[in-house]
C-alpha positions as CSV (number, residue, x, y, z in Angstrom):
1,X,-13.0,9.4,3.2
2,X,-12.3,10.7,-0.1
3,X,-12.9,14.3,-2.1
4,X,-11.7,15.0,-5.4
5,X,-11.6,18.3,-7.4
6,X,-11.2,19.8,-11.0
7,X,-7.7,21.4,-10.9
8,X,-8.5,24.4,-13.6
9,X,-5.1,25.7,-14.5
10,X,-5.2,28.8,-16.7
11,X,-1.8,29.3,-18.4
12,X,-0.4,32.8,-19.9
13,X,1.6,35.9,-17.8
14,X,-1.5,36.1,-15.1
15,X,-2.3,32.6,-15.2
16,X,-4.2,31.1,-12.6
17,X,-4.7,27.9,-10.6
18,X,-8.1,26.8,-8.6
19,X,-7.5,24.1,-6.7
20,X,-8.7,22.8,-3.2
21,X,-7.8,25.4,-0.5
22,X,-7.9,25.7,3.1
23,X,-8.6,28.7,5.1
24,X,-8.0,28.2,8.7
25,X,-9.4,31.4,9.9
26,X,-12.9,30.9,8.6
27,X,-13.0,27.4,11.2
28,X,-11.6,29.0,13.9
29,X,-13.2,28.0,17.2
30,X,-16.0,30.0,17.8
31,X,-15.6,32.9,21.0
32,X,-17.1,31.8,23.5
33,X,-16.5,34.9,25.5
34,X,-16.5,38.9,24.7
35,X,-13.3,39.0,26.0
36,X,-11.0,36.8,23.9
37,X,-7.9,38.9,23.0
38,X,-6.6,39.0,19.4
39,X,-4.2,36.9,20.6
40,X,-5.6,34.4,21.9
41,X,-7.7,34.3,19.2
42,X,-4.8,34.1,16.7
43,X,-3.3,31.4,18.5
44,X,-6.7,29.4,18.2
45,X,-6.7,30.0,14.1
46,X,-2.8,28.2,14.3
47,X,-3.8,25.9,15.6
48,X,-6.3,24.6,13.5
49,X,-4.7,22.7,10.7
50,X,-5.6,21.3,7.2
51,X,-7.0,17.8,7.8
52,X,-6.8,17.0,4.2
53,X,-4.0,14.5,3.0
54,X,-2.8,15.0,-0.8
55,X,-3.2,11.5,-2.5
56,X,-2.7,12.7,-5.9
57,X,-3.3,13.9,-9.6
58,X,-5.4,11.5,-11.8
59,X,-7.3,12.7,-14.9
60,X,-7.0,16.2,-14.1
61,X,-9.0,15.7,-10.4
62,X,-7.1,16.5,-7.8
63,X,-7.7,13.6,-5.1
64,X,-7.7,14.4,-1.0
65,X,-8.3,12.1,1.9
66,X,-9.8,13.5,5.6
67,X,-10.8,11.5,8.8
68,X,-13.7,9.9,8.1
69,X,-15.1,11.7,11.1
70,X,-14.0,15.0,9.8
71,X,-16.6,17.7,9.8
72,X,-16.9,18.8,5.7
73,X,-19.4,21.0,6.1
74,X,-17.4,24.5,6.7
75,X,-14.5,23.1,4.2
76,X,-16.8,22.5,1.9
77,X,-18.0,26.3,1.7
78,X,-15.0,27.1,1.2
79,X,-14.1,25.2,-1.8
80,X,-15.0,27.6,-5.3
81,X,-18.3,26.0,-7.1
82,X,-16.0,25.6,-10.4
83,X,-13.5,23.4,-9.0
84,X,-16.6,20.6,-8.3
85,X,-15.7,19.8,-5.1
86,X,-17.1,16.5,-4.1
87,X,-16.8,13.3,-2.0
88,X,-16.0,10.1,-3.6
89,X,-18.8,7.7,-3.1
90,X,-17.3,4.6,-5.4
91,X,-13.7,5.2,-6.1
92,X,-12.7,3.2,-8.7
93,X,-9.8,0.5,-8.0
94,X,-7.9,1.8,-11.4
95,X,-7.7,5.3,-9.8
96,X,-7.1,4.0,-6.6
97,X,-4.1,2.0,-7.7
98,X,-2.9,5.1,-10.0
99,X,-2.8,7.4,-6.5
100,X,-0.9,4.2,-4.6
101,X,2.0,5.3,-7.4
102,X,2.1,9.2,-6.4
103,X,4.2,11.0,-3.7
104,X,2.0,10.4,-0.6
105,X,2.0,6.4,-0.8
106,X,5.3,5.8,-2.1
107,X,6.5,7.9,0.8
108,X,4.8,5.6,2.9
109,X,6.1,2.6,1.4
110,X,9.4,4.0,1.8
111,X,9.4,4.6,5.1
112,X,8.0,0.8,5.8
113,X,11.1,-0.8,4.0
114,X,13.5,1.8,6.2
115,X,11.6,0.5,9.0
116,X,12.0,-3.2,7.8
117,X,15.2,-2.7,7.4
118,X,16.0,-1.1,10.3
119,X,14.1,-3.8,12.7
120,X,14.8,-7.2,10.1
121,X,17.7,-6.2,8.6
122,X,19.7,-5.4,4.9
123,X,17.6,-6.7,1.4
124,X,20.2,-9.8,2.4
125,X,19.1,-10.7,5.9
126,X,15.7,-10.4,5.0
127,X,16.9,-12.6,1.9
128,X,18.2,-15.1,4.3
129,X,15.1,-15.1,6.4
130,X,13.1,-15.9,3.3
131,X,15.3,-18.3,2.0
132,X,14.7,-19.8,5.2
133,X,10.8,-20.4,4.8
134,X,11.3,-21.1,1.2
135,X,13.6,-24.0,2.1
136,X,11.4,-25.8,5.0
137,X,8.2,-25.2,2.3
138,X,10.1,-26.5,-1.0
139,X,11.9,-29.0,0.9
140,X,8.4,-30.1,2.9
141,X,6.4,-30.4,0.4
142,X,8.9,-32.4,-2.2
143,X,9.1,-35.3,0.6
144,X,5.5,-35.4,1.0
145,X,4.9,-35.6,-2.4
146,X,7.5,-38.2,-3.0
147,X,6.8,-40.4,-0.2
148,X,3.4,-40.3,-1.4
149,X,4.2,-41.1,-5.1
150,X,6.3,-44.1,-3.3
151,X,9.4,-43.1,-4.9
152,X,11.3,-41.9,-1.6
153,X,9.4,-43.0,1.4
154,X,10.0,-40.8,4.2
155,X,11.5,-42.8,7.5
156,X,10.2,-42.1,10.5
157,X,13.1,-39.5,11.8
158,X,12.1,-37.3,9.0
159,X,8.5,-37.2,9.7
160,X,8.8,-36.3,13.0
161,X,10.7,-33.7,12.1
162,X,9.0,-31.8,9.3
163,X,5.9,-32.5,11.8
164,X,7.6,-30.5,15.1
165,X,8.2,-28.1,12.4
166,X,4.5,-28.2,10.8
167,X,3.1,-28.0,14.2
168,X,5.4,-25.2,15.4
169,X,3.9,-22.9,12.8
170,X,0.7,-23.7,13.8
171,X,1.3,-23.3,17.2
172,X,2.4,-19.6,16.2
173,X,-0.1,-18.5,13.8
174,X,-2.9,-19.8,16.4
175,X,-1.5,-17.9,19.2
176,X,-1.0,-14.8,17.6
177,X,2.7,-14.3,17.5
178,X,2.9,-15.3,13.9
179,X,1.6,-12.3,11.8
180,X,0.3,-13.5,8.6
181,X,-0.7,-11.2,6.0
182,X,-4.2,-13.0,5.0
183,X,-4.8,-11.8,8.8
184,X,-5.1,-8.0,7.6
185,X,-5.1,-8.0,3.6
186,X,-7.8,-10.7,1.4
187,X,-6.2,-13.5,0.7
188,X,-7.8,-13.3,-2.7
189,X,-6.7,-10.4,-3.6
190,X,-3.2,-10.8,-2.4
191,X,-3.1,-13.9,-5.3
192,X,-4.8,-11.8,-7.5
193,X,-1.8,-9.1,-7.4
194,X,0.9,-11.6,-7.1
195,X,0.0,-14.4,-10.4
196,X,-0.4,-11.2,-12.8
197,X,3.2,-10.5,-11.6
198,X,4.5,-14.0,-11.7
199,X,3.3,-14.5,-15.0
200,X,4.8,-11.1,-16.1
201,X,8.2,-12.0,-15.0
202,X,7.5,-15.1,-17.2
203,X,6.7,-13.8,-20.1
204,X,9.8,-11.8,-20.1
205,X,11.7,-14.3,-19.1
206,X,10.9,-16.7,-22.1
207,X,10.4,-13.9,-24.8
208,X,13.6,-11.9,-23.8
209,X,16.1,-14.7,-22.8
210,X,14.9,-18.4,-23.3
211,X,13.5,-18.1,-26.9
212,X,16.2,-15.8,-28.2
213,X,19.1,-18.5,-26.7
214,X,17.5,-21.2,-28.0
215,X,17.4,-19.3,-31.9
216,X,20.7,-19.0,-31.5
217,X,21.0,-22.2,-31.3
218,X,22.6,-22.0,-27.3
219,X,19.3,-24.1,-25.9
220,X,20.7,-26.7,-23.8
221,X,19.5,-30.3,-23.9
């Protein structure tokens, strides 16, 4: 779950900052015997740590994440009443994809590519790999689509192959031991990101380098 904040920053020689804080004394397990030592009750207090995450700073909130079984209710009281401490019930996707950008995430997604990297390989081994699918897809579908137009029929040799190769993938995905990404993230959405981006590339493609060649008169026939 989510909780955002006002962070009020008052600037000058005594400025101030009121932003989310955590106290870990005022949670501390409570005693459950006369007895405790100072100690032992010091140790306890270490031991409890901050379960908020820092996501980020968007529009002057300061944005937090805790475990969505996470007990707010002491944390809360905490928290001063001008800072408008509060959990996020609808988070928009603009803000959400604004707090993907900041520290927290793009640690994360850096330590996923040292991982990939680390397990698949360098940015050119996991090139190769793709190059790889890419080839069998471009190169299946092109002799489907031309043996179906009638201009290259495929002979029989070929169809068994791309077939053993068709039904090895479906072999793996059905099994399991081919991870697919429209198993854990919406298919939809994942086009929705990726034609935006496609199309950008476009655009900048033809407005920065095609159409500018072909002015100077450089477009090839």
């Amino acid at each position: 779950m989510i909780y955002s904040n006002k962070k009020l920053v008052t600037t000058g020689r005594l400025g101030t900052t009121k932003d989310y804080k955590f106290d870990a004394s005022l949670i501390q397990p409570v005693a459950k015997t006369k007895a405790k030592t100072k100690a032992k009750a010091s140790e306890e207090t270490e031991q409890v740590k901050d379960p908020a995450t820092y996501l980020g700073e968007v529009g002057g909130r300061s944005y937090w994440s805790f475990p969505d079984l996470q007990d707010m209710t002491q944390i809360e009281a905490m928290q001063d009443s001008e800072i408008d401490f509060h959990k996020e019930l609808d988070l928009s996707n603009d803000i959400k994809q604004a707090l993907r950008t900041q520290t927290t995430c793009m640690f994360m997604k850096q330590q996923a590519r040292k991982e990939i990297e680390a397990t698949v390989g360098d940015p050119l081994d996991q090139l190769a790999v793709t190059g790889q699918l890419v080839e069998f897809a471009v190169f299946g579908v092109c002799a489907l689509m031309a043996d179906k137009a009638g201009l290259v029929p495929m002979t029989e040799e070929a169809k068994q192959s791309y077939g053993q190769r068709g039904a090895a993938v479906m072999q793996y995905a059905e099994s399991g031991e081919l991870l697919l990404r429209a198993s854990f993230e919406s298919p939809e959405k994942m086009i929705k990101e990726i034609l935006p981006k496609y199309s950008a590339m476009q655009k900048i493609v033809r407005d920065k380098y095609i159409l500018p060649v072909k002015q100077l008169g450089l477009n090839l026939n």
